[in-house]
C-alpha positions as CSV (number, residue, x, y, z in Angstrom):
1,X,-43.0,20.3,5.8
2,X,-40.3,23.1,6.1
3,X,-39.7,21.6,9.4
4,X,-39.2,18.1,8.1
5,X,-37.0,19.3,5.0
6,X,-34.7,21.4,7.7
7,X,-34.0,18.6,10.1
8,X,-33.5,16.1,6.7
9,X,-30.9,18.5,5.3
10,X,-29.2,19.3,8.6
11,X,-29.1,15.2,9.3
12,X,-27.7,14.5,5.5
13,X,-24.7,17.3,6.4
14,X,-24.3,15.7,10.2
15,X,-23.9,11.8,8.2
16,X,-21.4,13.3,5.4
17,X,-19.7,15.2,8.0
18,X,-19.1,12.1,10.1
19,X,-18.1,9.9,6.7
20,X,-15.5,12.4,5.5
21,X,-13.6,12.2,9.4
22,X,-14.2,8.4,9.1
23,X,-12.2,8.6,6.0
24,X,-9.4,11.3,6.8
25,X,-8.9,8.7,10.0
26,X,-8.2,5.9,7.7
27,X,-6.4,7.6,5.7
28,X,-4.2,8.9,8.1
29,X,-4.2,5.2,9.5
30,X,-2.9,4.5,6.4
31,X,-0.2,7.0,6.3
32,X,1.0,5.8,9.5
33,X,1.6,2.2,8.7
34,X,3.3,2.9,5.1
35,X,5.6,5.3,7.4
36,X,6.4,2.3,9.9
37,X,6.7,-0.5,6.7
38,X,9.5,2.1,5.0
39,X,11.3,2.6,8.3
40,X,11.6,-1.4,8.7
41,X,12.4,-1.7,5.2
42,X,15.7,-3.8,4.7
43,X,17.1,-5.2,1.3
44,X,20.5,-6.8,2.4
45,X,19.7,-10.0,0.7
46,X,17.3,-11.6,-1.9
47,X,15.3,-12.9,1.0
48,X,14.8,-9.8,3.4
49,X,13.9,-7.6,-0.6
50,X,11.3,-10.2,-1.5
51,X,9.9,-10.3,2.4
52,X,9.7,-6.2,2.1
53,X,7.8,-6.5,-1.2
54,X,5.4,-9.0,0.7
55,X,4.9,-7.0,3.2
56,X,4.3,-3.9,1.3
57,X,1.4,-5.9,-0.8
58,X,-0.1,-7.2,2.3
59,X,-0.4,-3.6,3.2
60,X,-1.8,-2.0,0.3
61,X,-4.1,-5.4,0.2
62,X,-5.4,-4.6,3.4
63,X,-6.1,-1.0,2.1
64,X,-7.1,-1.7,-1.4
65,X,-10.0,0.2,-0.9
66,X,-8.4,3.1,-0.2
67,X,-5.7,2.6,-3.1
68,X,-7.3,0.5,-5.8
69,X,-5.0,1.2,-8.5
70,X,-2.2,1.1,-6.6
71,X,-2.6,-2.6,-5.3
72,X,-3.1,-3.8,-8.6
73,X,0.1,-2.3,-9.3
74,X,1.9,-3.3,-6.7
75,X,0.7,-6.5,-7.1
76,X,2.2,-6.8,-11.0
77,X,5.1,-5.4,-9.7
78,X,5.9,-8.5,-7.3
79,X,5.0,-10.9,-9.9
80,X,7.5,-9.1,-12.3
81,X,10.0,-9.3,-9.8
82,X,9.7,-13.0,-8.8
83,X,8.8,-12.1,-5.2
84,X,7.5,-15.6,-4.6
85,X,9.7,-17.6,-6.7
86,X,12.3,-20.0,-5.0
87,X,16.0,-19.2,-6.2
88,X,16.2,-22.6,-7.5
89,X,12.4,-22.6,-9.4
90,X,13.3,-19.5,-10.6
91,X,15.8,-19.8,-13.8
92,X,17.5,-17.3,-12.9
93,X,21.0,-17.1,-11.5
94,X,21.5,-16.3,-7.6
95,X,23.1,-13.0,-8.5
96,X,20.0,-11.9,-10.7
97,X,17.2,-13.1,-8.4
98,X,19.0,-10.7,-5.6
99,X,19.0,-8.1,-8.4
100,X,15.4,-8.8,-9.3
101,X,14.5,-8.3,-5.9
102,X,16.2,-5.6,-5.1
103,X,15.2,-3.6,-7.9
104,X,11.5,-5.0,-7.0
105,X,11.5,-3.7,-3.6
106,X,13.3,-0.5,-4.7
107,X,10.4,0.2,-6.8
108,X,7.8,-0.5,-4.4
109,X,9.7,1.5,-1.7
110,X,8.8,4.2,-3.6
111,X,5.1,3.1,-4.3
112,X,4.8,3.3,-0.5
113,X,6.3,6.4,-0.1
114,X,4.4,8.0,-2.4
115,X,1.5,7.0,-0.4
116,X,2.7,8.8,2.6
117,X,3.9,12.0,0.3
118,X,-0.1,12.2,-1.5
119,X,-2.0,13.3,1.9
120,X,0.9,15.6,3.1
């Protein structure tokens, strides 16, 4: 019986072991794409601040199970800044939807680089 609980124990560590590199790798993953969305990052115009927000969910979508919170977040964020409203459906003047959507993707430039910042 000593035997059998030894070799349990020592297999339990081996599996945890293995789950917490399968993690750091995806975390690190992780860090690597939220470095390569910031460096493409452009907000010339409404357009290329809503496509950054966009892209930025899609991310953290495709991670949400890593950063929970943070989707949901980001996701209220892009609502509240009219990421996929048209400039006409919108109500808002031309000037404000580009100052909507700057301020949008301003706010989840950060949310992104915070991401990077967290496992450094």
């Amino acid at each position: 019986m000593v035997i059998t609980a030894v070799a349990t124990m020592a297999f339990e560590y081996k599996n945890n072991e293995i789950s917490m590199q399968v993690e750091l790798k995806r975390f690190n993953d992780a860090e690597e794409q939220a470095a390569n969305l910031l460096r493409n990052r452009d907000q010339s115009t409404t357009g290329s601040a809503k496509g950054f927000m966009l892209a930025s969910l899609t991310f953290l979508e495709k991670n949400k199970v890593l950063f929970p919170d943070t989707y949901e977040r980001a996701k209220k964020l892009c609502e509240n800044s009219g990421c996929t409203e048209t400039g006409h459906s919108s109500g808002y003047s031309e000037s404000d939807n580009y100052q909507r959507a700057y301020e949008g993707a301003s706010a989840m430039h950060y949310l992104i680089r915070g991401i990077i910042r967290s496992g450094k």
